[in-house]
N, CA, C and O atoms as a GROMACS GRO file, in nm:
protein
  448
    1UNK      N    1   0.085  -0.119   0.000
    1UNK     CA    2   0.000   0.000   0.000
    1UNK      C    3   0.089   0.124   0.000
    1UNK      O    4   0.191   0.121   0.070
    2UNK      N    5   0.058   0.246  -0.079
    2UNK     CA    6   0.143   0.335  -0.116
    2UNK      C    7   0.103   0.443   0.033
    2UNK      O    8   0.003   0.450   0.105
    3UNK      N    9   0.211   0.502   0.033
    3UNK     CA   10   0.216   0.633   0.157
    3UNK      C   11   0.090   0.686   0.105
    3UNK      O   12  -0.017   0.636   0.140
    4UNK      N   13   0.096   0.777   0.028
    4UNK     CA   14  -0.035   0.831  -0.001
    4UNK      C   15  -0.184   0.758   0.028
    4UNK      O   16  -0.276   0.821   0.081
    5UNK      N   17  -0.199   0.613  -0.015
    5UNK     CA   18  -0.331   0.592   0.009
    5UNK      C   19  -0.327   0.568   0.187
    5UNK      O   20  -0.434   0.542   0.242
    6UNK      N   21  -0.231   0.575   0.251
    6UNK     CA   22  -0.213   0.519   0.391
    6UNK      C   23  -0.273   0.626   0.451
    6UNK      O   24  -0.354   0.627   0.544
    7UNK      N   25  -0.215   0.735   0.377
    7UNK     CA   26  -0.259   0.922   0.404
    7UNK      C   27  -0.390   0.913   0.473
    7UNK      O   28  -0.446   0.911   0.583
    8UNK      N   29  -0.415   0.907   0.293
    8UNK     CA   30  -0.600   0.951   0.269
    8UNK      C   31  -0.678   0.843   0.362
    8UNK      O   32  -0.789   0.876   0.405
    9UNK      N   33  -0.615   0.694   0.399
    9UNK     CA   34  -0.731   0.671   0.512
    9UNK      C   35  -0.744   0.681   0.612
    9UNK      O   36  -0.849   0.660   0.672
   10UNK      N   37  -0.620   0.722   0.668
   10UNK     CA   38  -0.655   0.821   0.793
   10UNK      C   39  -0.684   0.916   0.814
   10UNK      O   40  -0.742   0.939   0.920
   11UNK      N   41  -0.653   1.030   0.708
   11UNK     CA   42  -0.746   1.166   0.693
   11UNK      C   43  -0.898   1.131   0.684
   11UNK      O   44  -0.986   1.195   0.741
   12UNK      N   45  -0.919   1.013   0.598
   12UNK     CA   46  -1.073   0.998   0.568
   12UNK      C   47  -1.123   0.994   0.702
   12UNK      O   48  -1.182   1.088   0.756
   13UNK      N   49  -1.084   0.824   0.784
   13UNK     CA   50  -1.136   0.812   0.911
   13UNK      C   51  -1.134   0.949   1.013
   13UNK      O   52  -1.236   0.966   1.079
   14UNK      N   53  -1.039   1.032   1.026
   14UNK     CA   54  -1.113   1.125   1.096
   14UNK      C   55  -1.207   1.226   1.053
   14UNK      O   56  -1.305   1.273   1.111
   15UNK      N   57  -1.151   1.252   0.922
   15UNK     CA   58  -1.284   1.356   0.864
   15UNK      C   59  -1.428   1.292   0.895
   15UNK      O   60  -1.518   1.344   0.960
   16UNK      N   61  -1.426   1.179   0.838
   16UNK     CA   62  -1.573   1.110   0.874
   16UNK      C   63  -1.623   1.131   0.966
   16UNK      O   64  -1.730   1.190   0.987
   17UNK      N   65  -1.521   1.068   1.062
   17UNK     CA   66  -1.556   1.086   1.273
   17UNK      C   67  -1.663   1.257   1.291
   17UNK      O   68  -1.770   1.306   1.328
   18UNK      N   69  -1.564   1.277   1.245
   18UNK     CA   70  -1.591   1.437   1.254
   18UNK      C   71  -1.715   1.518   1.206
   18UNK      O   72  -1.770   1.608   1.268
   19UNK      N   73  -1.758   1.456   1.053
   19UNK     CA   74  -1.865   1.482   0.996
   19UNK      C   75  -2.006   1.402   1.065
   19UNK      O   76  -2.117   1.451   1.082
   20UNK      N   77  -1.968   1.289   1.091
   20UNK     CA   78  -2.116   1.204   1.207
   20UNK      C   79  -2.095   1.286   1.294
   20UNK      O   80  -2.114   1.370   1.205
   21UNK      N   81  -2.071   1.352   1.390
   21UNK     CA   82  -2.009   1.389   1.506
   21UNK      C   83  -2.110   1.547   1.486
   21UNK      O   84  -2.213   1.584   1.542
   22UNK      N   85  -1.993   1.633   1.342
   22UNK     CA   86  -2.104   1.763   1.411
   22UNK      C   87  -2.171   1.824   1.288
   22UNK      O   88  -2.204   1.942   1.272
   23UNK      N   89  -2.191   1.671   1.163
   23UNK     CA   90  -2.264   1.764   1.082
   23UNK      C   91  -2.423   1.672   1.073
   23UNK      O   92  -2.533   1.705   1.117
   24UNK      N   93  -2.391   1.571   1.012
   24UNK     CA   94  -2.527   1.438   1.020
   24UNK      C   95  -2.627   1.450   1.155
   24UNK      O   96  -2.592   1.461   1.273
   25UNK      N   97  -2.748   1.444   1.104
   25UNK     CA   98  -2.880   1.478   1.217
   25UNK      C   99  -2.910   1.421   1.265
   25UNK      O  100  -2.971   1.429   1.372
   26UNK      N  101  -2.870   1.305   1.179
   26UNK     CA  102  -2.949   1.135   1.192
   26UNK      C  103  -2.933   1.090   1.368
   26UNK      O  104  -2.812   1.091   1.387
   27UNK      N  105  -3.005   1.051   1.506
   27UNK     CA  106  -3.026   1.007   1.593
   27UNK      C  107  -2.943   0.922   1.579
   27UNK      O  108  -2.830   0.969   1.579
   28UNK      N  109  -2.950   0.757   1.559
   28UNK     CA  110  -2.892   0.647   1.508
   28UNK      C  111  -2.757   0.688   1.475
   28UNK      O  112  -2.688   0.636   1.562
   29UNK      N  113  -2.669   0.766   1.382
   29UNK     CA  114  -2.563   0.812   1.385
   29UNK      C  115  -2.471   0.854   1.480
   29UNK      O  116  -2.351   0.846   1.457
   30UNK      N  117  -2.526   0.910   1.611
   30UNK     CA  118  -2.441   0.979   1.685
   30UNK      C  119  -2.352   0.897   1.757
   30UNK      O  120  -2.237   0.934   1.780
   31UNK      N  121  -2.409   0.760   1.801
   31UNK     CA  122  -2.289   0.725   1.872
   31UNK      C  123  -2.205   0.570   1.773
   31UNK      O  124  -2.180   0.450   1.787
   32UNK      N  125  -2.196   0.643   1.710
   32UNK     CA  126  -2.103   0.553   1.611
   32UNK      C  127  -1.967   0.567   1.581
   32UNK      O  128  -1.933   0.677   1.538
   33UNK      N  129  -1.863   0.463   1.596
   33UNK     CA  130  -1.722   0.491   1.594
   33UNK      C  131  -1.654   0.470   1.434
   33UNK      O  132  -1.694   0.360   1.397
   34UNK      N  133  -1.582   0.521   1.344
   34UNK     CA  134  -1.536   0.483   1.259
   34UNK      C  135  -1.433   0.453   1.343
   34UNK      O  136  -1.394   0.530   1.431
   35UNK      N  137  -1.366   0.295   1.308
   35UNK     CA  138  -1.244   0.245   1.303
   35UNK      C  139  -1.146   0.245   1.252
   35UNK      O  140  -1.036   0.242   1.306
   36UNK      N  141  -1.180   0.250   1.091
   36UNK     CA  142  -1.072   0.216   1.007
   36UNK      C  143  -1.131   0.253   0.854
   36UNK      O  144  -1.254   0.239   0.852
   37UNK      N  145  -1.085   0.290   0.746
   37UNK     CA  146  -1.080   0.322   0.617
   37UNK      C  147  -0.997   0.268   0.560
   37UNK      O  148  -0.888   0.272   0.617
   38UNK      N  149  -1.000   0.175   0.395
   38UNK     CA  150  -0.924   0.118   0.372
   38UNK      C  151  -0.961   0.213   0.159
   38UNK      O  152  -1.080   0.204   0.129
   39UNK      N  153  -0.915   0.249   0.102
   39UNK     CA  154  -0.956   0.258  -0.034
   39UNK      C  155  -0.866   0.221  -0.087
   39UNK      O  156  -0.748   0.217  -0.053
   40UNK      N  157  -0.932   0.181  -0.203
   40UNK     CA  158  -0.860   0.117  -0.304
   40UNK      C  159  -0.774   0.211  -0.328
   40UNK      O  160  -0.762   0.325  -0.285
   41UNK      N  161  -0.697   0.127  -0.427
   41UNK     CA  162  -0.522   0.197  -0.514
   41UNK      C  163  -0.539   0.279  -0.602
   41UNK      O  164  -0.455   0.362  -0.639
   42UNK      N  165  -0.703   0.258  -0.667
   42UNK     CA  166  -0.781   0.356  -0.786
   42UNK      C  167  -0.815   0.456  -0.777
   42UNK      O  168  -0.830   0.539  -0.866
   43UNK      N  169  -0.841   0.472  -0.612
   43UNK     CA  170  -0.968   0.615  -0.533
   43UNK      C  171  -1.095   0.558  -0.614
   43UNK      O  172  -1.161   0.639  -0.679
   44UNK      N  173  -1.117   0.478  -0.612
   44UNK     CA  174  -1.293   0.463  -0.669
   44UNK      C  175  -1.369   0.435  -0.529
   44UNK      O  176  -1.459   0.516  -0.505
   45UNK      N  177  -1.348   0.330  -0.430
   45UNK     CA  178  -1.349   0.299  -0.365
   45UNK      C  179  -1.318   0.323  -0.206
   45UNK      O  180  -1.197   0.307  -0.188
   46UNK      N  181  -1.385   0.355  -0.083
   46UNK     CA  182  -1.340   0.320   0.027
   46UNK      C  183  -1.442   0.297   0.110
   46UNK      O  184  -1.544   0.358   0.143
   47UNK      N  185  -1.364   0.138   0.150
   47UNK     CA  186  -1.474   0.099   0.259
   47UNK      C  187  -1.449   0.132   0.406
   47UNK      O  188  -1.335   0.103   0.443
   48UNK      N  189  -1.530   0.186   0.498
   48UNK     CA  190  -1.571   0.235   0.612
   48UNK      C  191  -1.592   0.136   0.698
   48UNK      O  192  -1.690   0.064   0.681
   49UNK      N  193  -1.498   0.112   0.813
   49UNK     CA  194  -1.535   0.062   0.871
   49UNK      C  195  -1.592   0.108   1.027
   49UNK      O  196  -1.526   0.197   1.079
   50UNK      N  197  -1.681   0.069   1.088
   50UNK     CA  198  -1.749   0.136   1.138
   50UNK      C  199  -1.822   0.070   1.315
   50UNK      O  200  -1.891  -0.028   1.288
   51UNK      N  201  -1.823   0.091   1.439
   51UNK     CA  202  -1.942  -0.008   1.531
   51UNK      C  203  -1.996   0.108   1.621
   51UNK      O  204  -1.978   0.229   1.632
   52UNK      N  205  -2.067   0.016   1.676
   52UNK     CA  206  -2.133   0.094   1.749
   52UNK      C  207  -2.178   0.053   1.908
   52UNK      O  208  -2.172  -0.069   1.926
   53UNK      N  209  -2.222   0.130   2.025
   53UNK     CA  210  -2.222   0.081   2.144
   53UNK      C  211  -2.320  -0.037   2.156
   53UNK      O  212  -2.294  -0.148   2.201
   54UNK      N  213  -2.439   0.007   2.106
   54UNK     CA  214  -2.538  -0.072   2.127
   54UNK      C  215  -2.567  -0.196   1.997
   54UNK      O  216  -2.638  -0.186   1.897
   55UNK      N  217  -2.509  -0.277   2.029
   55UNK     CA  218  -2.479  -0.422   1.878
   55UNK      C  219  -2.607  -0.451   1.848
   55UNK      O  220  -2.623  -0.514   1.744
   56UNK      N  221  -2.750  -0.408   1.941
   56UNK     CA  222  -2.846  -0.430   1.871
   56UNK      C  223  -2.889  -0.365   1.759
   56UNK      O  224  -2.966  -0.402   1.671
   57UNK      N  225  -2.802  -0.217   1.783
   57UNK     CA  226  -2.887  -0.112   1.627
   57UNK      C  227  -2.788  -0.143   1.527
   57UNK      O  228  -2.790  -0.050   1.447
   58UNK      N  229  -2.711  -0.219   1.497
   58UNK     CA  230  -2.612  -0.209   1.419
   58UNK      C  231  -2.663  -0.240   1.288
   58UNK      O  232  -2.583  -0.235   1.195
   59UNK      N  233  -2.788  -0.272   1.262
   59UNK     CA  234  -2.872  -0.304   1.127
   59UNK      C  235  -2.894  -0.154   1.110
   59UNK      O  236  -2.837  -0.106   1.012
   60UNK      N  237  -2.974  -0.059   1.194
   60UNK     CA  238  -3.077   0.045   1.182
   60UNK      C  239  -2.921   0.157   1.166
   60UNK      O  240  -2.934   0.279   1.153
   61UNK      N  241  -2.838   0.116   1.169
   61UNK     CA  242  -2.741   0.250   1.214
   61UNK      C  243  -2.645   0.180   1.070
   61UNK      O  244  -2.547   0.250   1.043
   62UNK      N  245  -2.656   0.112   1.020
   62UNK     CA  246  -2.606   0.037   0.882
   62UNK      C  247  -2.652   0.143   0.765
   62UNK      O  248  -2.605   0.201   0.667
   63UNK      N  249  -2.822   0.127   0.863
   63UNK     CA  250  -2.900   0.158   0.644
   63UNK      C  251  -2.860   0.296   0.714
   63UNK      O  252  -2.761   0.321   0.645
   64UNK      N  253  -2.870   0.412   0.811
   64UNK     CA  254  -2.899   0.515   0.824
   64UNK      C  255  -2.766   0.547   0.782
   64UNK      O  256  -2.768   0.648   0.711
   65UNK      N  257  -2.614   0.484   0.804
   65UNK     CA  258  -2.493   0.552   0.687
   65UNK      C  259  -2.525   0.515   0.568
   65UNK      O  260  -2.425   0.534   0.499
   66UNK      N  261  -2.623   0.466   0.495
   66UNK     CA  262  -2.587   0.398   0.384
   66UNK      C  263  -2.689   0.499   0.304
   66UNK      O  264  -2.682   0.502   0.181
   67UNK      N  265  -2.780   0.577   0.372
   67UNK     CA  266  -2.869   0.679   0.338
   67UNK      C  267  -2.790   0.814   0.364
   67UNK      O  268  -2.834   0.907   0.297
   68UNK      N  269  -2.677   0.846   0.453
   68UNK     CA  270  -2.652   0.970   0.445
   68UNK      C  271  -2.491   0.951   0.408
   68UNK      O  272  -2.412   1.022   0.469
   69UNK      N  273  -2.435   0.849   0.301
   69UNK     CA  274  -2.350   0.811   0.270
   69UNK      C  275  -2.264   0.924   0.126
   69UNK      O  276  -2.145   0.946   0.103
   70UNK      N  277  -2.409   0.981   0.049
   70UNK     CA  278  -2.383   1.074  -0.032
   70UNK      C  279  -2.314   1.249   0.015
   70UNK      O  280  -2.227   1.328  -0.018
   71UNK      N  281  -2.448   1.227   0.133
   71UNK     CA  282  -2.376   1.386   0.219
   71UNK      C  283  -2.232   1.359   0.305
   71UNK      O  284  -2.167   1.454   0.349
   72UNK      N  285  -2.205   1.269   0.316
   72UNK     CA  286  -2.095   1.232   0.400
   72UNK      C  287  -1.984   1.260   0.258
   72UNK      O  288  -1.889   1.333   0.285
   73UNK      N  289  -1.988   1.220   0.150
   73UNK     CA  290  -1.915   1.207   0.057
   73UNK      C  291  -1.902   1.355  -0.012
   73UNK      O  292  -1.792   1.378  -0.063
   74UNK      N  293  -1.984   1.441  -0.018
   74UNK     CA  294  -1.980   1.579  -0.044
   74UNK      C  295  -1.893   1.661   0.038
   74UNK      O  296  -1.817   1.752   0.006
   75UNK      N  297  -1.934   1.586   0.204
   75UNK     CA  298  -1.877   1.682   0.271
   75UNK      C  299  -1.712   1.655   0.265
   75UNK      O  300  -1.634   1.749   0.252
   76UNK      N  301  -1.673   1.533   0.276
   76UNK     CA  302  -1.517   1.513   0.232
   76UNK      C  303  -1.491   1.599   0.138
   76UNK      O  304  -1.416   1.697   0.134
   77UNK      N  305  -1.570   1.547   0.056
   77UNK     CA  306  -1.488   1.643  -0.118
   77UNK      C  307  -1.471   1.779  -0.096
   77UNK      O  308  -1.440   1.828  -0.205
   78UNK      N  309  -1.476   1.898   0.022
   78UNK     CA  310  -1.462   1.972   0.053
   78UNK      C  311  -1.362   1.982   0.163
   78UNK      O  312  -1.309   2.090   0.187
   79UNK      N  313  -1.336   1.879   0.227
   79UNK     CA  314  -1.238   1.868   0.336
   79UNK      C  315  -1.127   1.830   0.281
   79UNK      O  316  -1.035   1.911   0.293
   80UNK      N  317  -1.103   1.717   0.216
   80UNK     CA  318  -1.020   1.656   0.166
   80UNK      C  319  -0.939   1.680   0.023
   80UNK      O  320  -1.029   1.665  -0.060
   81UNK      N  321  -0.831   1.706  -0.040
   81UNK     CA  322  -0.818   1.751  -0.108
   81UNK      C  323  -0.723   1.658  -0.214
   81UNK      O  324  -0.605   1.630  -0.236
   82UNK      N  325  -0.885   1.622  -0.272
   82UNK     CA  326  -0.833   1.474  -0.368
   82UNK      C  327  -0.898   1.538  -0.483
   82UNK      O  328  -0.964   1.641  -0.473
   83UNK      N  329  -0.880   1.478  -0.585
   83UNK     CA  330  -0.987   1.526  -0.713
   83UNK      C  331  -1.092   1.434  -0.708
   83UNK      O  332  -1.202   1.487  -0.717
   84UNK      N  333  -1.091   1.304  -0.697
   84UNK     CA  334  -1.243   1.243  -0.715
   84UNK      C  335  -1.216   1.181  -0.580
   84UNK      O  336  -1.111   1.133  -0.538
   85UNK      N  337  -1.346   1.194  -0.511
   85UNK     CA  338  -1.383   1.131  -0.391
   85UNK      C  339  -1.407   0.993  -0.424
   85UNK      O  340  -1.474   0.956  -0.520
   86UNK      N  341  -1.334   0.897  -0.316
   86UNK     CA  342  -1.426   0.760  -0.346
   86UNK      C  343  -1.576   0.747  -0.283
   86UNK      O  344  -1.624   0.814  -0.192
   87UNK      N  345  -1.631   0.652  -0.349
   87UNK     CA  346  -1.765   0.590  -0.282
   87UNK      C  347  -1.759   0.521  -0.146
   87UNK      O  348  -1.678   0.430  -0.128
   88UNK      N  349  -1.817   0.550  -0.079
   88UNK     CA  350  -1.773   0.509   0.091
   88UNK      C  351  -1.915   0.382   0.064
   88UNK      O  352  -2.030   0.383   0.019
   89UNK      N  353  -1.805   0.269   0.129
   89UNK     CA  354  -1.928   0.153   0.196
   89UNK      C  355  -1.906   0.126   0.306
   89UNK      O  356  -1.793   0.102   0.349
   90UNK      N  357  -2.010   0.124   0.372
   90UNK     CA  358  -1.987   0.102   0.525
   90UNK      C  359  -1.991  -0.042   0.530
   90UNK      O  360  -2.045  -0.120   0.452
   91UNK      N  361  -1.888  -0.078   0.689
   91UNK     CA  362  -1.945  -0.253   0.676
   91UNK      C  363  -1.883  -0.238   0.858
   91UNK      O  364  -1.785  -0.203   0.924
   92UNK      N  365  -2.006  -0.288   0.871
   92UNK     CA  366  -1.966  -0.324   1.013
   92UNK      C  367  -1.865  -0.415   1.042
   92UNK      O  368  -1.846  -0.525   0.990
   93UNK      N  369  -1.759  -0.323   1.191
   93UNK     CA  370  -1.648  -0.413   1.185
   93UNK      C  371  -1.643  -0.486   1.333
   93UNK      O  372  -1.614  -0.438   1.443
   94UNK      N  373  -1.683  -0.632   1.293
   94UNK     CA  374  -1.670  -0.703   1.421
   94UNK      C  375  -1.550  -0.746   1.472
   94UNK      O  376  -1.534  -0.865   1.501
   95UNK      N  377  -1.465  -0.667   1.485
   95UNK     CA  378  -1.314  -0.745   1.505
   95UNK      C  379  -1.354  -0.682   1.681
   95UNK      O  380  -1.281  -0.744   1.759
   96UNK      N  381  -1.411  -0.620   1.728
   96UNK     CA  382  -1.386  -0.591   1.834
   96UNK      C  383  -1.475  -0.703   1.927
   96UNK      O  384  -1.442  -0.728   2.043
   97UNK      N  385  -1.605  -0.773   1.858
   97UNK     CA  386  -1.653  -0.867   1.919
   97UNK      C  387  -1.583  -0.992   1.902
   97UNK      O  388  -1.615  -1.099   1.954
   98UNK      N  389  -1.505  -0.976   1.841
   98UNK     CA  390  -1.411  -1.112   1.795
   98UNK      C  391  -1.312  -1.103   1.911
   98UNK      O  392  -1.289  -1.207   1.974
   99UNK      N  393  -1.254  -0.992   1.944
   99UNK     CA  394  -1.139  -0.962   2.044
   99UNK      C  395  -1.206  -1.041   2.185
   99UNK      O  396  -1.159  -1.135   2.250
  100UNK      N  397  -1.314  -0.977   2.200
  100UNK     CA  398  -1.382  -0.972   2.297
  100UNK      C  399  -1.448  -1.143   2.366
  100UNK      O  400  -1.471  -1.185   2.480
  101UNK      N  401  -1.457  -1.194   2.249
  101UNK     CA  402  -1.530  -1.356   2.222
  101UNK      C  403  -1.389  -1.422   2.274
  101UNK      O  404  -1.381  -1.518   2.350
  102UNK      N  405  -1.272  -1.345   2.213
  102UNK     CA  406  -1.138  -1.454   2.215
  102UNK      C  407  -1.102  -1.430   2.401
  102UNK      O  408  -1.058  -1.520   2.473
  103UNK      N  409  -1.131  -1.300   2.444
  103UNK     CA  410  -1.076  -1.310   2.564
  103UNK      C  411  -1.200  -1.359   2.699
  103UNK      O  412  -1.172  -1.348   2.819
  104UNK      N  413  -1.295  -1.397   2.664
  104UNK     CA  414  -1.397  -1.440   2.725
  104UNK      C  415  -1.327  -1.640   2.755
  104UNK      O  416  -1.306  -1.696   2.862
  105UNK      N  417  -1.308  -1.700   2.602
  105UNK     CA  418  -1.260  -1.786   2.604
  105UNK      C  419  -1.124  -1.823   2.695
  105UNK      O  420  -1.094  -1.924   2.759
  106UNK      N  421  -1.060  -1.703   2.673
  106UNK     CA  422  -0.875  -1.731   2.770
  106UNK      C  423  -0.935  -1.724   2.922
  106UNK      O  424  -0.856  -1.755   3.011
  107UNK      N  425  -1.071  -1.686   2.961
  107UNK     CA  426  -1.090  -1.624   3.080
  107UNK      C  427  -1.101  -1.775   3.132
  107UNK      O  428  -1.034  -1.833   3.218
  108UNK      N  429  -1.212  -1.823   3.051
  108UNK     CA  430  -1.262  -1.952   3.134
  108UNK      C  431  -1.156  -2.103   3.118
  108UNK      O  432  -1.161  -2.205   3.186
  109UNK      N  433  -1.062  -2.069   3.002
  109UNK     CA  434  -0.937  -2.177   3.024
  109UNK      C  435  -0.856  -2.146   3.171
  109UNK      O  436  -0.797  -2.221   3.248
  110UNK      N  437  -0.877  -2.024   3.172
  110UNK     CA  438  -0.733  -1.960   3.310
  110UNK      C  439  -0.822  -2.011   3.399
  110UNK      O  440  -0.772  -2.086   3.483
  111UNK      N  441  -0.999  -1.984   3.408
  111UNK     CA  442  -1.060  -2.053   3.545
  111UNK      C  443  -1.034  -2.208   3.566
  111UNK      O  444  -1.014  -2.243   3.682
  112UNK      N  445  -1.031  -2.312   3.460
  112UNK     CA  446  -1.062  -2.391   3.442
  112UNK      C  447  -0.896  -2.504   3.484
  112UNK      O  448  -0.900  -2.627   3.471
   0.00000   0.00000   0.00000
């Protein structure tokens, strides 16, 4: 992966943070963490990765980026200073319930 795209996905991930945070209206949005940004080598592309506190809304807080996914993408193209914005897909990132599953497991070997 080139310096530059390493750049742009960490500029992305916080611009994003930033734009849920103090521009998006959406309820469902507010307490949502971007994790990580990965775009392609093309800029056509970047997928969003994204969780949230409550793992039950993680459907309802899915479609609600996936509906304000265009204004999120405008508002970069003004922050960010790329010539073509990529298309952001969100995808929920369970690595933190995975972390979480793995140390639940070490808990009850160490009891055991």
């Amino acid at each position: 992966m080139s310096i530059k795209i390493e750049r742009l996905n960490d500029q992305f991930q916080k611009e994003i943070s930033i734009i849920l945070q103090t521009e998006v209206k959406n309820q469902d949005i507010q307490f949502v963490t971007i994790t990580g940004c990965e775009i392609t080598n093309d800029l056509s592309f970047c997928k969003v990765y994204f969780t949230v506190l409550d793992d039950t809304k993680k459907e309802s807080v899915l479609e609600a980026l996936k509906k304000s996914a265009s204004f999120i993408r405008s508002e970069l193209s003004q922050r960010v200073e790329i010539r073509h914005t990529p298309e952001l897909r969100f995808i929920y990132d369970d690595s933190i319930e995975y972390g979480n599953k793995i140390e639940k497991i070490i808990e009850k070997i160490n009891e055991e």
